[in-house]
C-alpha positions as CSV (number, residue, x, y, z in Angstrom):
1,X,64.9,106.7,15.7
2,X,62.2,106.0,13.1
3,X,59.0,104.2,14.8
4,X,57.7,102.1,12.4
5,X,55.6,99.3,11.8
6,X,56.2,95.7,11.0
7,X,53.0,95.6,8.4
8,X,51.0,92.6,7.3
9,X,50.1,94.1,4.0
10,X,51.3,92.0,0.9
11,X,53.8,95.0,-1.8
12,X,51.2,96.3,-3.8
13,X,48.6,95.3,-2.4
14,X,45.3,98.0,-1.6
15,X,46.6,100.2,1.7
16,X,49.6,98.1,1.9
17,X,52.4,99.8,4.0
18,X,50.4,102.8,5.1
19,X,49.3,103.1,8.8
20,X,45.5,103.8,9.3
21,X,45.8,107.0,10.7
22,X,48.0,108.5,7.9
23,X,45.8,106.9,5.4
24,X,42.5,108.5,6.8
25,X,44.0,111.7,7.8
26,X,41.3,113.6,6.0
27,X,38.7,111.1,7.2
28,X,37.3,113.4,10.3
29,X,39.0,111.6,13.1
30,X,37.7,108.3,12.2
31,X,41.4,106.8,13.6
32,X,43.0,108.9,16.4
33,X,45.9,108.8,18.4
34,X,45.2,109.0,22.0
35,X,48.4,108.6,23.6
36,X,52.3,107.1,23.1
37,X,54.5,105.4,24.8
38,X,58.2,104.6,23.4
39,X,57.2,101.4,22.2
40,X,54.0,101.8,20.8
41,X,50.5,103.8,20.3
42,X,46.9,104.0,21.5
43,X,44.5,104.7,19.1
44,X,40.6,105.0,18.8
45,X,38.4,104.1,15.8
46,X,35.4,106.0,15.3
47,X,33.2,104.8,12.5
48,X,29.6,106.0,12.5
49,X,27.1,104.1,10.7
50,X,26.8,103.6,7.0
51,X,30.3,105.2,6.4
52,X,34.2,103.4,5.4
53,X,37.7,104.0,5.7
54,X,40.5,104.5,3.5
55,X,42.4,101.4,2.9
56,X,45.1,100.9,5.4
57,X,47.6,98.6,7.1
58,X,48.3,97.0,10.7
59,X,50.7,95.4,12.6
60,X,49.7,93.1,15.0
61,X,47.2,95.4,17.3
62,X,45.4,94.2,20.7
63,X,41.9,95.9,20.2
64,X,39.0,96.3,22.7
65,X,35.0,96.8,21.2
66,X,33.4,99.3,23.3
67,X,30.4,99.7,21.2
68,X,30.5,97.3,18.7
69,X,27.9,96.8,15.3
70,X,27.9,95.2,11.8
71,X,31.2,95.6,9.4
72,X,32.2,94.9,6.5
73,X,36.0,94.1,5.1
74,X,35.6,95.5,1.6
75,X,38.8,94.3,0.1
76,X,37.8,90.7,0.8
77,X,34.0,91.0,1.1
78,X,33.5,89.0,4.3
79,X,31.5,90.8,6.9
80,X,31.6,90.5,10.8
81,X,29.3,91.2,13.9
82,X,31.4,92.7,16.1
83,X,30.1,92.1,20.1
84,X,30.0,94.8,22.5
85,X,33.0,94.7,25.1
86,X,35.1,92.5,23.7
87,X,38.9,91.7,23.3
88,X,40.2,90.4,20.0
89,X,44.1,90.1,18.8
90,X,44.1,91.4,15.4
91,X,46.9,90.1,12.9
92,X,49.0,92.3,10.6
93,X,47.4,92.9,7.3
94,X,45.6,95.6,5.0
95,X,41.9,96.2,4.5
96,X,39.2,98.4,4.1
97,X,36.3,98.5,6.9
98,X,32.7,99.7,6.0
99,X,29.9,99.9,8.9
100,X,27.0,98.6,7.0
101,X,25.5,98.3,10.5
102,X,22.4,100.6,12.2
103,X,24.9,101.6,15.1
104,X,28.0,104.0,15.2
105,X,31.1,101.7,16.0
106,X,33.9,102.9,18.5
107,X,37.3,100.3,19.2
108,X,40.3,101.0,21.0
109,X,43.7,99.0,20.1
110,X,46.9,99.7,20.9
111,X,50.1,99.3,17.6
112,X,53.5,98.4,18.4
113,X,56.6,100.2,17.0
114,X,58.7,98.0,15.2
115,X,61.9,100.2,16.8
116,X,60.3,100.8,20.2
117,X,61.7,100.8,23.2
118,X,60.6,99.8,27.2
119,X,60.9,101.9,30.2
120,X,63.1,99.7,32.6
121,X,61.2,98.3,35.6
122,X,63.2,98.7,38.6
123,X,61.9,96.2,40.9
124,X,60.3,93.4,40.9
125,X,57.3,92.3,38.7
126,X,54.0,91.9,40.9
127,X,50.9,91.9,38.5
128,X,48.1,93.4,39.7
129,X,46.2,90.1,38.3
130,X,48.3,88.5,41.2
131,X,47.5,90.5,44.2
132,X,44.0,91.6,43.2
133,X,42.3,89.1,41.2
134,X,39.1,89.9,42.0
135,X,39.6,93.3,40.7
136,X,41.6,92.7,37.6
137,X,40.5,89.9,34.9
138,X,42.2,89.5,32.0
139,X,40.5,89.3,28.5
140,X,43.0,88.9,26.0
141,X,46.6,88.3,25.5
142,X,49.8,86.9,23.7
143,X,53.3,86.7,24.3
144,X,53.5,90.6,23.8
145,X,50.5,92.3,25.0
146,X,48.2,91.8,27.6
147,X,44.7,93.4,27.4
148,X,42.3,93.5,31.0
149,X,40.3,95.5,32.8
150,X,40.2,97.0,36.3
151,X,37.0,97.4,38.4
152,X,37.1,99.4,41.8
153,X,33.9,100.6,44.1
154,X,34.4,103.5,45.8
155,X,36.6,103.9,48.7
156,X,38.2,100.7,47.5
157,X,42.2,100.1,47.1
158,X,44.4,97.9,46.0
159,X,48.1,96.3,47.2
160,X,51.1,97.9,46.3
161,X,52.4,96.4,42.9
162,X,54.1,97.0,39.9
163,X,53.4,97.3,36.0
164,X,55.7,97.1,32.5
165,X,54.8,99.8,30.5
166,X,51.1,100.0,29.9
167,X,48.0,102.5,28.8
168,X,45.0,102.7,30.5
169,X,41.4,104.0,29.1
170,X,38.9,105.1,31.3
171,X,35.2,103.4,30.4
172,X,33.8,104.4,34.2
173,X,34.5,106.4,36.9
174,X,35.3,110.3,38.1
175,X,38.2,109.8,40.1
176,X,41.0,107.6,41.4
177,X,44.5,108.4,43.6
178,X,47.8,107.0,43.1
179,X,49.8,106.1,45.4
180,X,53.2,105.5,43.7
181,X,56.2,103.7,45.1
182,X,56.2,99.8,46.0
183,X,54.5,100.8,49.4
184,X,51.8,103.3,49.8
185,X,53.2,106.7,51.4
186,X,51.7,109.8,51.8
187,X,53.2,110.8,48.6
188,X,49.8,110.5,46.1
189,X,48.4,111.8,43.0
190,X,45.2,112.4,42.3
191,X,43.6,111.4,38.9
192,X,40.1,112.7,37.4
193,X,38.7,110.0,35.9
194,X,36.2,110.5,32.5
195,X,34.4,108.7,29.9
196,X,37.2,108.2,26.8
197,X,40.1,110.0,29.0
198,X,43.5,107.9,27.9
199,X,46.8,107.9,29.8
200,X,50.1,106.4,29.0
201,X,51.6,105.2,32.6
202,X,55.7,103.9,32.0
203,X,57.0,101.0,34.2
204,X,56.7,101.3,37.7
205,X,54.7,100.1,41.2
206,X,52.0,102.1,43.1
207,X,48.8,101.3,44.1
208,X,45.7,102.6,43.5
209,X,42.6,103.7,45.5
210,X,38.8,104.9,43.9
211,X,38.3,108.1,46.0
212,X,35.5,109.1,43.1
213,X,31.9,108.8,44.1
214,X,30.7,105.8,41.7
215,X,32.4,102.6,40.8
216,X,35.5,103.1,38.2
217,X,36.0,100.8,35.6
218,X,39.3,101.1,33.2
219,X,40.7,99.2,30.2
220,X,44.6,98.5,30.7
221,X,46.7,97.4,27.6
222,X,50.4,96.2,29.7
223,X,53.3,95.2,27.5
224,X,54.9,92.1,28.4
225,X,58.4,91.6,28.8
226,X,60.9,91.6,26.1
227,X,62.2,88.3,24.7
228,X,65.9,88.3,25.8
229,X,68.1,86.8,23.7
230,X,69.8,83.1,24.8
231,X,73.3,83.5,26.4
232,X,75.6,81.8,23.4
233,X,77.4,79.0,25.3
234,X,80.8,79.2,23.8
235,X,81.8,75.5,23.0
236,X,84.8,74.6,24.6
237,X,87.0,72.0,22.9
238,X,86.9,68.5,24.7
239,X,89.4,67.7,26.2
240,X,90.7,63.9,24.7
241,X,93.0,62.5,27.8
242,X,96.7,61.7,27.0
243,X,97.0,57.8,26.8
244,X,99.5,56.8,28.3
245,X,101.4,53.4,27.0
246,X,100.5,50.6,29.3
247,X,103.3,49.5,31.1
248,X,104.0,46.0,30.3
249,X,104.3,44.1,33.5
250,X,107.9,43.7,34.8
251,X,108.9,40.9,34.3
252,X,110.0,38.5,37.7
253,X,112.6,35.7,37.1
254,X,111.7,32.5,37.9
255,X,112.3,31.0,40.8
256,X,114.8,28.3,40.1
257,X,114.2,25.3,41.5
258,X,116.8,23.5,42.6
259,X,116.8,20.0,41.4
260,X,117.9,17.0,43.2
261,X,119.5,14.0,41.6
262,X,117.5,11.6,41.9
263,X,118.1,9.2,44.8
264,X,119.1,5.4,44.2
265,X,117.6,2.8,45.7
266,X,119.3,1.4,48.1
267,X,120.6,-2.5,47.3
268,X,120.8,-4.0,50.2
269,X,123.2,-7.2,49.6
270,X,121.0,-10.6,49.3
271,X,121.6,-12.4,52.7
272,X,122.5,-15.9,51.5
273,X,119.5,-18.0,52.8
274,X,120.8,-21.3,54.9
275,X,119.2,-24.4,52.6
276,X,119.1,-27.2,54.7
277,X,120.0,-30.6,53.2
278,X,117.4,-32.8,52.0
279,X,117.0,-35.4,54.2
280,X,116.0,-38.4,52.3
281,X,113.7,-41.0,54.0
282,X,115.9,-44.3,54.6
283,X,114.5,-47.1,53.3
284,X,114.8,-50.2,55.5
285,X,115.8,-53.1,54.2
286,X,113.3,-56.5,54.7
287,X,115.1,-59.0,57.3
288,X,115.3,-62.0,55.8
289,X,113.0,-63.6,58.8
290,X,109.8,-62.0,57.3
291,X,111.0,-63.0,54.2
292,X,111.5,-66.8,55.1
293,X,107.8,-66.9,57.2
């Protein structure tokens, strides 16, 4: 599988499409590849002062100054004071760098492959940053990269925990022992530590102990965890519920009611009322005495 590079550079433009260490191959190591993982590089810049590069491309690249100076992008003009131990995100694109600086300038970045590939972690995810913060800080990072540091004195250890893929690039130190394995066993390995020295560690937990003589101090670039892709929900046809007539209301029959003629009123026969006879006063007659006195 081809491991290429998802380039910023514009078609046609200066460098466009052409990685920086193909493009300065005859440039005296002024871009080297330290180590590679499947999914992507670690490389170191070299530019001493007063001298440029060929014009080149990038991906996105995570980059760490270690000595930093003056440079200039030549392509666009615009110069830049680069500090001394510090962690920039770079995006993709193509230029051409110049140190017009008084110091020699030395970077570190790690390049992702566009086709690359992760070692599987087989347990769980415990970042160092979690269970050691006061000897990991991190500097820098996006959702694909992560770029911090590690700083152990001597005799010093760390918990047991676990890493995705990941390079690490020794700035201090002459020694540390890994214990490997998401408990410490006797099963170890013992690393010499240097100035410059680069390793590419895959995914895995262990933890790590200084058994050097002075203080170690180590750049780590960690990949972060691939993006997986959403679980499609398949769409399942609602279901419309069968309507169902509505059942007229059976009819009752009325309740007859019965209906009764309608009683007459009784006649009771008039009771012939008994009219007594008028009884007429009798008027008397005047005797004729009266009449004569």
């Amino acid at each position: 599988m081809s491991k290429g590079f998802v380039f910023g550079g514009k078609d046609g433009a200066e460098g466009a499409g052409v990685d920086c260490c193909t493009a300065n191959a005859g440039k005296n190591e002024v871009y080297k590849v330290l180590c590679e993982l499947e999914c992507a590089r670690l490389v170191e810049m070299n530019l001493p002062a007063g001298q440029g590069d060929e014009p080149h491309d990038h991906p996105i690249h995570h980059m760490y100054v270690i000595q930093g100076g003056k440079l200039k992008e030549e392509l666009s003009g615009n110069e830049m004071d680069l500090p001394d131990h510090q962690a920039i995100i770079m995006p993709a694109g193509n230029h051409k760098i110049r140190n017009i600086g008084e110091t020699d300038v030395k970077i570190v970045f790690v390049e992702p492959y566009a086709n690359g590939t992760q070692n599987e972690l087989k347990c769980e995810l415990i970042l160092p940053q979690t269970v050691a913060p006061t000897m990991y800080k991190t500097l820098a990072e996006d959702e694909t990269w992560s770029v911090y540091t590690m700083e152990m004195e001597p005799g010093c250890e760390d918990p047991p925990h676990s890493h995705l893929d990941h390079f690490v690039y020794v700035l201090e130190g002459d020694g540390v022992t890994i214990y490997p394995g998401e408990q410490k066993s006797d099963v170890k390995k013992e690393v010499p530590f240097a100035f410059g020295a680069a390793f590419p560690v895959p995914a895995g937990p262990h933890c790590v102990q200084n058994t050097g003589t002075t203080k170690c101090k180590a750049l780590v670039f960690e990949v972060k965890p691939e993006a997986k892709p959403e679980a499609k929900v398949e769409a399942k046809p609602e279901i419309v519920p069968e309507m169902k007539p509505e059942a007229e209301p059976e009819a009752k029959p009325e309740a007859k009611v019965e209906t009764k003629p309608a009683a007459e009123p009784e006649v009771k026969p008039e009771v012939a009322q008994k009219t007594e006879p008028e009884v007429k006063p009798v008027k008397k007659k005047k005797s004729g005495i009266c009449t004569l006195l």
